[in-house]
Structures are given as C-alpha cells and as structure tokens.
N, CA, C and O atoms as CSV, one atom per row, in Angstrom:
chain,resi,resn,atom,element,x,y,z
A,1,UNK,N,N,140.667,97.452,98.372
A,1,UNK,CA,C,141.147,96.495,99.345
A,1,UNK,C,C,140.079,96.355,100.417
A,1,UNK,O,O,139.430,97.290,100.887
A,2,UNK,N,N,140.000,95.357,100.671
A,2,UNK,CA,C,138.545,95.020,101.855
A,2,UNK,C,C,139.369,94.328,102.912
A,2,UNK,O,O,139.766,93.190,102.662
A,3,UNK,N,N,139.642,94.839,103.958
A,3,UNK,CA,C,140.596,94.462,105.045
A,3,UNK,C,C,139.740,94.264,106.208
A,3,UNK,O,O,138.956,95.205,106.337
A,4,UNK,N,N,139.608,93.245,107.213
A,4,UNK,CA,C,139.027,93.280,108.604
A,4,UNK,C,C,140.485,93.363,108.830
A,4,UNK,O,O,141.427,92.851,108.225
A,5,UNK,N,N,140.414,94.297,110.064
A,5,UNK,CA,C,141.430,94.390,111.076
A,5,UNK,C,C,140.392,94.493,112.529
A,5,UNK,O,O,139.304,95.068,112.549
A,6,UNK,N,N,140.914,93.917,113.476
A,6,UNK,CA,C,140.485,94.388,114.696
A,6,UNK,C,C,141.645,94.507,115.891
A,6,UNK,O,O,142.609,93.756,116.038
A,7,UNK,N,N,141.457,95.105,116.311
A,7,UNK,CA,C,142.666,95.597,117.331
A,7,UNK,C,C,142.160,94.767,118.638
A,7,UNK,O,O,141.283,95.011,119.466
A,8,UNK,N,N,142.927,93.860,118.507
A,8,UNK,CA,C,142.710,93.093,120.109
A,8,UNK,C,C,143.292,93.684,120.830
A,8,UNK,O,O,142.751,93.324,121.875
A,9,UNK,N,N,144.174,94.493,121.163
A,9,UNK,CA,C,144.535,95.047,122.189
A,9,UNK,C,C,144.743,96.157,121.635
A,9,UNK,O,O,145.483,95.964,120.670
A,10,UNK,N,N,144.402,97.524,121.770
A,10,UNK,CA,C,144.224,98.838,121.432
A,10,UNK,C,C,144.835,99.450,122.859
A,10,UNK,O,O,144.008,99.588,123.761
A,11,UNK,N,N,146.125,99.803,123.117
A,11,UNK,CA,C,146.619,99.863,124.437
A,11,UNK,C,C,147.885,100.760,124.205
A,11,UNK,O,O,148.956,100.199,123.973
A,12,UNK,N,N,147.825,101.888,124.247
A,12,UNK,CA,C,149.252,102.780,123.774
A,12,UNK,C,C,150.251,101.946,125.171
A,12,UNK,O,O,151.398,101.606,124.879
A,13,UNK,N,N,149.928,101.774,126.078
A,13,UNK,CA,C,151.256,101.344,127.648
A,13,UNK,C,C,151.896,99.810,126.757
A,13,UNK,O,O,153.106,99.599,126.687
A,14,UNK,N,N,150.855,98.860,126.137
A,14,UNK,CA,C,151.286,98.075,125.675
A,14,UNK,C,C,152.461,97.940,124.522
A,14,UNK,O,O,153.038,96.895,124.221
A,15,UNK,N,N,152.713,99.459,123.857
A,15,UNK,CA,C,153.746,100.108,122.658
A,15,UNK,C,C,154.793,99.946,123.810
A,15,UNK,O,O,155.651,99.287,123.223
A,16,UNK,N,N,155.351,100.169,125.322
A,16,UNK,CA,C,156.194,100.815,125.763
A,16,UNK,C,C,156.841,98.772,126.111
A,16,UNK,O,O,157.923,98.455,126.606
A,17,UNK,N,N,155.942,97.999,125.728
A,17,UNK,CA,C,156.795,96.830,125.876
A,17,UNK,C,C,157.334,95.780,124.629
A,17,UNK,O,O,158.107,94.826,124.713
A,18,UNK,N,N,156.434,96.483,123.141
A,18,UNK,CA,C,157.125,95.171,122.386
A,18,UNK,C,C,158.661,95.669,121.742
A,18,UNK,O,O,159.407,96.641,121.626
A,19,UNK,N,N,158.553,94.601,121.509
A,19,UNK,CA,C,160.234,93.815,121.056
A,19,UNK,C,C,160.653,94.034,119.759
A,19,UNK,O,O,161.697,94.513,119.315
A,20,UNK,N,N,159.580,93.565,119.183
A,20,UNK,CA,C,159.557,93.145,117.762
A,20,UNK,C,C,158.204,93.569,116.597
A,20,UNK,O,O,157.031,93.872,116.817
A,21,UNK,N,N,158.807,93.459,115.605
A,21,UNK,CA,C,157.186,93.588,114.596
A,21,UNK,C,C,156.283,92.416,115.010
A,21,UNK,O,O,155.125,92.664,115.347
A,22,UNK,N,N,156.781,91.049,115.003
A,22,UNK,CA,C,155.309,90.217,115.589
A,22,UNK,C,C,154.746,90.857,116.534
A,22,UNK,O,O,153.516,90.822,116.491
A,23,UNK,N,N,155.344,91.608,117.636
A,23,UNK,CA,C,154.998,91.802,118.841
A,23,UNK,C,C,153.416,93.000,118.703
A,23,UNK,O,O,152.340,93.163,119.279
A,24,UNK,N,N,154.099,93.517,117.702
A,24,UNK,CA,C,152.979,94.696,117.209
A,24,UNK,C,C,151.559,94.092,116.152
A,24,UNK,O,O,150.342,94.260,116.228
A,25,UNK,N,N,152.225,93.530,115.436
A,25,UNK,CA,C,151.182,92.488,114.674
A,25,UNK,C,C,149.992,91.712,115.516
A,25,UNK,O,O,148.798,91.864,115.258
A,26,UNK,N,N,150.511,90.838,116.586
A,26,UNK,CA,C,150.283,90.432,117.189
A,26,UNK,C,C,148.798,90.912,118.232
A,26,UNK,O,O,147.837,90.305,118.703
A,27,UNK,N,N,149.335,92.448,118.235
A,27,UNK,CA,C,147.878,92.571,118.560
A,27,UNK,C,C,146.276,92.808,117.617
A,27,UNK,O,O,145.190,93.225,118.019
A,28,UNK,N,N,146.709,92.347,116.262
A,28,UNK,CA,C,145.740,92.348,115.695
A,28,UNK,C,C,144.934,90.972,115.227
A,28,UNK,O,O,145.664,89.985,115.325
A,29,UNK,N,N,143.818,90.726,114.821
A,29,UNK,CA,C,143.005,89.938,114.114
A,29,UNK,C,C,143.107,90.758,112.931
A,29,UNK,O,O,142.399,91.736,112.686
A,30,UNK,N,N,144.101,90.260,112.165
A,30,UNK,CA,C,143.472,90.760,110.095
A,30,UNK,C,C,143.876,89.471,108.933
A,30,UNK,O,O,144.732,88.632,108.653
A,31,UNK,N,N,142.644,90.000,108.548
A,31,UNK,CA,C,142.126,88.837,107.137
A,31,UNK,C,C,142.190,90.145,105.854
A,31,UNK,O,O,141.625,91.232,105.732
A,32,UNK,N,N,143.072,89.462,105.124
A,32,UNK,CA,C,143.141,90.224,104.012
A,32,UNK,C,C,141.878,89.676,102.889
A,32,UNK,O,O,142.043,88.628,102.264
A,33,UNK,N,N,141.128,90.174,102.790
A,33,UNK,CA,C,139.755,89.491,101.815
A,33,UNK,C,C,140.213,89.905,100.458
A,33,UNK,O,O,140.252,89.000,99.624
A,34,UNK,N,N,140.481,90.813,100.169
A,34,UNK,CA,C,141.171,91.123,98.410
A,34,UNK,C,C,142.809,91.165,98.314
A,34,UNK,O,O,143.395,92.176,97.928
A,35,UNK,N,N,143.534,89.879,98.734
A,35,UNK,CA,C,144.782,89.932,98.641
A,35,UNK,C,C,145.483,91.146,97.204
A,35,UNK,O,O,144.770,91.619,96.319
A,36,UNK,N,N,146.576,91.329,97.314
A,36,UNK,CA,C,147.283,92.379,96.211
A,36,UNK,C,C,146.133,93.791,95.925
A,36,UNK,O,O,146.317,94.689,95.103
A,37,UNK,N,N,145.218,93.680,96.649
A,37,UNK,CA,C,143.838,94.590,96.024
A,37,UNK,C,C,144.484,96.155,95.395
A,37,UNK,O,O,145.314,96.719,96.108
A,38,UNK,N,N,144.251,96.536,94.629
A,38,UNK,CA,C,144.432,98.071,93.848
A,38,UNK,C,C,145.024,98.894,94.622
A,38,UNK,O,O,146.058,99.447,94.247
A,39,UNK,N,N,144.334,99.195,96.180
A,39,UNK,CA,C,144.696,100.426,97.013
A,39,UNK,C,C,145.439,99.834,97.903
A,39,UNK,O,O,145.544,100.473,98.950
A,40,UNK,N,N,145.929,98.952,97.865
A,40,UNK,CA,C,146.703,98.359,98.808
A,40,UNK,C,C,148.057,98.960,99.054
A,40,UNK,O,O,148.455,98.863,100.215
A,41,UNK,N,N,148.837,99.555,98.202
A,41,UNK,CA,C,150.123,100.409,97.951
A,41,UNK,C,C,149.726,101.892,98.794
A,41,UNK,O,O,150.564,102.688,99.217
A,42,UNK,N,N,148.678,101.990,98.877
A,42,UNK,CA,C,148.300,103.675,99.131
A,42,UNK,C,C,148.009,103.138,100.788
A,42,UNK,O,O,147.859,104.046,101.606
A,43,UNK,N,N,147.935,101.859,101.243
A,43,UNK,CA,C,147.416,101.687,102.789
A,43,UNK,C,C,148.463,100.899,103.481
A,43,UNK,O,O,149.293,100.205,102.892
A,44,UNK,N,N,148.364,101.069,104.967
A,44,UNK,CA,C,149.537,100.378,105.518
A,44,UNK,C,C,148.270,99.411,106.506
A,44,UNK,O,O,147.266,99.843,107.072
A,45,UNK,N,N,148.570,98.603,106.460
A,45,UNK,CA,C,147.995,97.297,107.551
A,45,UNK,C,C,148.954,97.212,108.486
A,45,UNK,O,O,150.147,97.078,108.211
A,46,UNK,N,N,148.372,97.304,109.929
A,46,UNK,CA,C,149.126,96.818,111.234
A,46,UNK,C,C,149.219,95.423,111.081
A,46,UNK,O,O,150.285,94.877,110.795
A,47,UNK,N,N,148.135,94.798,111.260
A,47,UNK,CA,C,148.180,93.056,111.138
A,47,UNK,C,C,148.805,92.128,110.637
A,47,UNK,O,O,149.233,91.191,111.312
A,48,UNK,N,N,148.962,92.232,109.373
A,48,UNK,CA,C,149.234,91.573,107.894
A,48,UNK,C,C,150.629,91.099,108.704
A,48,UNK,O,O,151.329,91.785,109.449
A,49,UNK,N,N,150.772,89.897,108.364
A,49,UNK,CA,C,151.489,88.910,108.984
A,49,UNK,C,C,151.888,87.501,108.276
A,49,UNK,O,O,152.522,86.662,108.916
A,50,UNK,N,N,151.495,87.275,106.937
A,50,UNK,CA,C,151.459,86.323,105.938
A,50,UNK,C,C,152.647,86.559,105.237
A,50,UNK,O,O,153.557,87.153,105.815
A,51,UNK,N,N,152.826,86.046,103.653
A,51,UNK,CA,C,153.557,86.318,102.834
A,51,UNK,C,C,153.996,87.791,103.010
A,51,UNK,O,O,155.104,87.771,103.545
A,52,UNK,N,N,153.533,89.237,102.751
A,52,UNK,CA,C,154.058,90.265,102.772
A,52,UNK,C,C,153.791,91.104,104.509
A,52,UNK,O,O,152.695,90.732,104.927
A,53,UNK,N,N,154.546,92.148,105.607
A,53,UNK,CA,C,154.505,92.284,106.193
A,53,UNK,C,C,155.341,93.409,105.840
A,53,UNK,O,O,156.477,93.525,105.380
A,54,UNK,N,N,154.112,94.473,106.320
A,54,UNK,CA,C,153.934,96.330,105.918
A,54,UNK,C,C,155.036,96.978,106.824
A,54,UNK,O,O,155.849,97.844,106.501
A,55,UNK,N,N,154.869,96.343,108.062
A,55,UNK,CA,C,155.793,96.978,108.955
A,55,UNK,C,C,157.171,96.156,108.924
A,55,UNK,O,O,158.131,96.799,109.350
A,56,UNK,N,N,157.386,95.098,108.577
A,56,UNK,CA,C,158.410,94.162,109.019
A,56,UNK,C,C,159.503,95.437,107.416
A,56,UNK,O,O,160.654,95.865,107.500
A,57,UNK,N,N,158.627,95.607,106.390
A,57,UNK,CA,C,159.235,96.162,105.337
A,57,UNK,C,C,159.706,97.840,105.574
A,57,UNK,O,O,160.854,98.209,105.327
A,58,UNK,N,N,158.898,98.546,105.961
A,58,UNK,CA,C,159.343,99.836,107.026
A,58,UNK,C,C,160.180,99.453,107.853
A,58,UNK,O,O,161.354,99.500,107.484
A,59,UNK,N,N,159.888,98.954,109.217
A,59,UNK,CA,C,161.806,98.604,109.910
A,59,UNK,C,C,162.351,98.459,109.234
A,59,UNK,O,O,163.354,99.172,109.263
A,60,UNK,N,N,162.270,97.692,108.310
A,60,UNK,CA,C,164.034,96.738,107.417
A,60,UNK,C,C,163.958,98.362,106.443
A,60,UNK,O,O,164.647,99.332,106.758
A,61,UNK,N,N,163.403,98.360,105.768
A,61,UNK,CA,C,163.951,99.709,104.591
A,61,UNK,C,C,163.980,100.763,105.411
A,61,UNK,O,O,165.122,101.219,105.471
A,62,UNK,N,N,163.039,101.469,106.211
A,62,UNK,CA,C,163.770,102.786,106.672
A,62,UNK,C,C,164.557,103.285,108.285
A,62,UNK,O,O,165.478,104.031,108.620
A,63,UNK,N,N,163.606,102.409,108.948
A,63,UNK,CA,C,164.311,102.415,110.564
A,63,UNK,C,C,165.534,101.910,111.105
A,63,UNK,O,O,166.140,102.453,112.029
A,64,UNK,N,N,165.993,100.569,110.356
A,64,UNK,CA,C,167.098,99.764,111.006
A,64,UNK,C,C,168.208,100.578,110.643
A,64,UNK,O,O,169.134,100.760,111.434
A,65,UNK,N,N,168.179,101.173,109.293
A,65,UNK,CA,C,169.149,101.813,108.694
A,65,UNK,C,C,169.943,102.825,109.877
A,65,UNK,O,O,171.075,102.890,110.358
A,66,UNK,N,N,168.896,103.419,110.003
A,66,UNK,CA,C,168.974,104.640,110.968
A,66,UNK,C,C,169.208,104.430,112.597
A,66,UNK,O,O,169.526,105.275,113.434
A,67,UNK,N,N,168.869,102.625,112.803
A,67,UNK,CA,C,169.369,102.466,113.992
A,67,UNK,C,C,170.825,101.925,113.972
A,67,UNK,O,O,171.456,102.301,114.960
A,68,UNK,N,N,171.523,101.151,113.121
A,68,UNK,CA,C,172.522,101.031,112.690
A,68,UNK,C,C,173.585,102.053,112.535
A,68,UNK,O,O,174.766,101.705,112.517
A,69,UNK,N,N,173.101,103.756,112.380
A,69,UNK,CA,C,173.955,104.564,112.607
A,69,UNK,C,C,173.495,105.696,114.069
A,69,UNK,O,O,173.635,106.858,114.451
A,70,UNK,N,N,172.894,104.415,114.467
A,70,UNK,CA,C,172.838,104.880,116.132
A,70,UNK,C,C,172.264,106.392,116.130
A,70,UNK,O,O,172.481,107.155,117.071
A,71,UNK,N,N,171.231,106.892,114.568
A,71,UNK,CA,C,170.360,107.991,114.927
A,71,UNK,C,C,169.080,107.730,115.620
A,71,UNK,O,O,168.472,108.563,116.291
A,72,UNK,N,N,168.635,106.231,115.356
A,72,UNK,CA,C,167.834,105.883,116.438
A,72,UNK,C,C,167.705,104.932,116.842
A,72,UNK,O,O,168.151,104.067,116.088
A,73,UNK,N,N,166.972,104.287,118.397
A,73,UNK,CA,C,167.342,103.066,118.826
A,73,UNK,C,C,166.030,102.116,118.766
A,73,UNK,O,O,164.936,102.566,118.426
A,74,UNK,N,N,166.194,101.051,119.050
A,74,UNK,CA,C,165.244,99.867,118.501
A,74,UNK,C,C,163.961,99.960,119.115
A,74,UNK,O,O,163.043,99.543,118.408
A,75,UNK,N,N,163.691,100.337,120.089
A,75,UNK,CA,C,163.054,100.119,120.389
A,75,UNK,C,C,161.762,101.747,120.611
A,75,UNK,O,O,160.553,101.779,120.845
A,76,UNK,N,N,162.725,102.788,120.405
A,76,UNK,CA,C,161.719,104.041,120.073
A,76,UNK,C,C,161.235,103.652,118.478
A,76,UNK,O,O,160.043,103.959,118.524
A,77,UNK,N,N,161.388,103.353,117.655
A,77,UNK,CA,C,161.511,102.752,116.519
A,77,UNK,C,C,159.793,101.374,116.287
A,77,UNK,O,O,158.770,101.384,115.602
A,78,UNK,N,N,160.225,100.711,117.010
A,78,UNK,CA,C,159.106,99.334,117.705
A,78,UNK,C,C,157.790,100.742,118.471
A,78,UNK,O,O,156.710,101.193,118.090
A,79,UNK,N,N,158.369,100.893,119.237
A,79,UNK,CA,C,157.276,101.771,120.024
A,79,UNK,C,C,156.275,102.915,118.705
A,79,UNK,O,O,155.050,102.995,118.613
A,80,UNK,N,N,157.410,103.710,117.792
A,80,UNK,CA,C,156.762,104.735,117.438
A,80,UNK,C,C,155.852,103.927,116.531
A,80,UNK,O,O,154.667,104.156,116.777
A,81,UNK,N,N,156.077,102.934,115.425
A,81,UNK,CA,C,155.346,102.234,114.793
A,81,UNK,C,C,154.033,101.669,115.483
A,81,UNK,O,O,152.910,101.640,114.979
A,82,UNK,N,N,154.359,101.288,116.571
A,82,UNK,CA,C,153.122,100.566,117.494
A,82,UNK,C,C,152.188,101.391,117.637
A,82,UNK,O,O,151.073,101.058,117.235
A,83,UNK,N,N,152.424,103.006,118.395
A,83,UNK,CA,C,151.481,103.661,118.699
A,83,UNK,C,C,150.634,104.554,117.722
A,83,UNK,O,O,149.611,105.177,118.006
A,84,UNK,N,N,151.333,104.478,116.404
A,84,UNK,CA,C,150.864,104.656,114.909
A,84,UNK,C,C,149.771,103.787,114.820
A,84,UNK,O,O,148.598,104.076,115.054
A,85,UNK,N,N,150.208,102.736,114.477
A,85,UNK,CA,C,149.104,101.524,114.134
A,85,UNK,C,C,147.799,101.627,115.363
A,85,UNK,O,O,146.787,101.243,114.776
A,86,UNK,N,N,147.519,101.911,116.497
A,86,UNK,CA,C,146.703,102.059,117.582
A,86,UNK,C,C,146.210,103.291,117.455
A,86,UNK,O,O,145.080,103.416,117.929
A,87,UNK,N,N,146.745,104.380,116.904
A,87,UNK,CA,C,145.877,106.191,117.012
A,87,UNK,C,C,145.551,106.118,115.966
A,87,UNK,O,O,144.414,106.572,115.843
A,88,UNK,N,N,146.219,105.546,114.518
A,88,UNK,CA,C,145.057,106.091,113.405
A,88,UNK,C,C,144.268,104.985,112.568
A,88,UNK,O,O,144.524,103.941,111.968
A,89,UNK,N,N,143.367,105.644,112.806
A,89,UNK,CA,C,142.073,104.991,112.036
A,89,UNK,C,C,142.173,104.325,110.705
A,89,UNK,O,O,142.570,104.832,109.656
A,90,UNK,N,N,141.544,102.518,111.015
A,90,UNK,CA,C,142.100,101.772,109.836
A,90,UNK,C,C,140.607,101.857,108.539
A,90,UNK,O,O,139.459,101.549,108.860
A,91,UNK,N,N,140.964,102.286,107.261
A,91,UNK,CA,C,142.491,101.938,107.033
A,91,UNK,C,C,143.243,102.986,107.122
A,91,UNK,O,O,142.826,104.128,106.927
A,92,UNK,N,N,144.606,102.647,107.472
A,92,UNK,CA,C,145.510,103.466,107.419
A,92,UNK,C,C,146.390,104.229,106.145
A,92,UNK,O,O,147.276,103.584,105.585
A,93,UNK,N,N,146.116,105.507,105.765
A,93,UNK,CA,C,146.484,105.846,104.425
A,93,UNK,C,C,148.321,105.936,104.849
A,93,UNK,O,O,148.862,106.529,105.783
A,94,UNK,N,N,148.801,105.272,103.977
A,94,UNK,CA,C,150.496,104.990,104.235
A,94,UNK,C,C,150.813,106.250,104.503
A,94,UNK,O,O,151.283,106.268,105.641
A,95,UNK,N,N,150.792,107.682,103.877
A,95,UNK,CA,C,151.490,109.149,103.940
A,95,UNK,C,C,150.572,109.462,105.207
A,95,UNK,O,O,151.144,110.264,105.946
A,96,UNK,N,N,149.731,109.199,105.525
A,96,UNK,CA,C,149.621,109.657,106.958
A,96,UNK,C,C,150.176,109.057,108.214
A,96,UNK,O,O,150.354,109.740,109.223
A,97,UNK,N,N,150.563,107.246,108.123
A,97,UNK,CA,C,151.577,106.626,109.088
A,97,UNK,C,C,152.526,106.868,108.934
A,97,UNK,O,O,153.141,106.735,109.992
A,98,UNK,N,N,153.384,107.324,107.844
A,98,UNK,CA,C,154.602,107.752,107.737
A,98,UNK,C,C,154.686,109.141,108.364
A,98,UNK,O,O,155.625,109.253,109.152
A,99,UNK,N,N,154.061,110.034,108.229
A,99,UNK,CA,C,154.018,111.290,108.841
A,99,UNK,C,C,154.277,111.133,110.313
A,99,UNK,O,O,155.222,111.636,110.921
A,100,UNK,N,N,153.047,110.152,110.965
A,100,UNK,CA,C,152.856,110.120,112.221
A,100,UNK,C,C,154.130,109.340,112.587
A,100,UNK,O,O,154.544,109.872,113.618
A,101,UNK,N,N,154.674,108.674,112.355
A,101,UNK,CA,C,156.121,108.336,112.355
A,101,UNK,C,C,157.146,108.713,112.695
A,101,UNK,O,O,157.830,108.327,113.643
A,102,UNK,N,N,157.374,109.634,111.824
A,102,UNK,CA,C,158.500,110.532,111.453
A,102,UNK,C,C,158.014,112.147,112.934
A,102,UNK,O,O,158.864,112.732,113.605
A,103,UNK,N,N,157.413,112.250,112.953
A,103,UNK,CA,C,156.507,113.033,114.437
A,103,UNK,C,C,157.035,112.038,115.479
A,103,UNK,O,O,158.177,112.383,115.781
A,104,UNK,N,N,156.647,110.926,116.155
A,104,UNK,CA,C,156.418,110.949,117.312
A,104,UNK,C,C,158.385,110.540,117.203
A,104,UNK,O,O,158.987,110.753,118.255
A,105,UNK,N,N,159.271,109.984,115.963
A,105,UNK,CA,C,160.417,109.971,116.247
A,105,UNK,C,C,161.349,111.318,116.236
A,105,UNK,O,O,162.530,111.352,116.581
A,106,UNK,N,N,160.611,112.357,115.794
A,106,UNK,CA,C,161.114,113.849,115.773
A,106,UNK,C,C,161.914,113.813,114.504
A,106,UNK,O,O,162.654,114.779,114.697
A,107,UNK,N,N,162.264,113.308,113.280
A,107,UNK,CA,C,163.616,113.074,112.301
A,107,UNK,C,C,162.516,112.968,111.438
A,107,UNK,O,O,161.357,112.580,111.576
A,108,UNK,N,N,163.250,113.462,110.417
A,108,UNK,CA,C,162.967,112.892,108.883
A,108,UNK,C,C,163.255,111.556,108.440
A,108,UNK,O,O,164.372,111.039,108.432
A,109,UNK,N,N,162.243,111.064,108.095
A,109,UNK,CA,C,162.337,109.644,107.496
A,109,UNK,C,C,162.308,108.934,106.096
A,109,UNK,O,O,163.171,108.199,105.615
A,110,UNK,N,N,161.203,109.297,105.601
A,110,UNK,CA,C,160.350,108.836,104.214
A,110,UNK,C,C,160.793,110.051,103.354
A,110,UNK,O,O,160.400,110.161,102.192
C-alpha cells in the first residue's frame, strides 16, 4: 500500500474537541495511490475518507456498541481514536492502534 498521509493538524488539545469521525479525518491530507493494496487489511489510515472509512468502521463495529451500553461515552471514544491516529507513526499497523485504543480507553476491545 503506498499511502501519503499528512497530518495537517498534529495537535493532541485538538482530540479534546472533535465530534465526529470527519472531525478526525479531517485533519488529514490522504491520497490512497494503491487503492485495495495487499497490506492494506494489516494498516489503519486516519485520513481515508472516500468509499471505505477505517475509523468510521471501528466506531460503528466496536465502540458504538459499547457506548450504547453506556460502558463508554462518545466522545472518550472520538477522543481516544483521535489521539491514536496523531502518536503513532503512519503507517499505522492496525494491532498496534487497536492496542493503543483499548489503553488510553482502559477496557478490552478487539
């Protein structure tokens, strides 16, 4: 997978205000250059904002669940994802954002 990402705003204070997955997306510039590419399953993209969306698919499959039974709330959830995507180094190997995840929300997740 040959990914530019650039972090236009690289700002952990900026995690303590979004809303939403655009909101987090949003701070990136990414061009997917080898769409579907081989290692693409093994990496998580902050950016990606087109047809498929890495994080929009994490909230919906593992976080909402869990905010829905009020083990966690929306917006530690928005935040912990955000400050994931900003501390580790792209690309991001998926079992290490999930880790860092499941850490800064204290719970088992994945």
């Amino acid at each position: 997978m040959k990914i530019k990402e650039i972090n236009v705003i690289k700002n952990t204070l900026y995690c303590e205000e979004v809303k939403s997955i655009q909101d987090i997306t949003n701070q990136r510039e990414y061009v997917d250059e080898i769409p579907m590419g081989k290692k693409d399953k093994a990496l998580v993209a902050c950016g990606q904002d087109d047809s498929y969306n890495e994080l929009s698919y994490i909230y919906t499959t593992y976080l909402e669940p869990l905010i829905a039974k009020s083990t966690l709330n929306e917006s530690e959830a928005l935040k912990a994802l955000c400050e994931t995507c900003n501390e580790l180094p792209h690309p991001r190997k998926r079992s290490d954002y999930y880790k860092m995840v499941e850490k800064k929300l204290g719970i088992d997740i994945f």
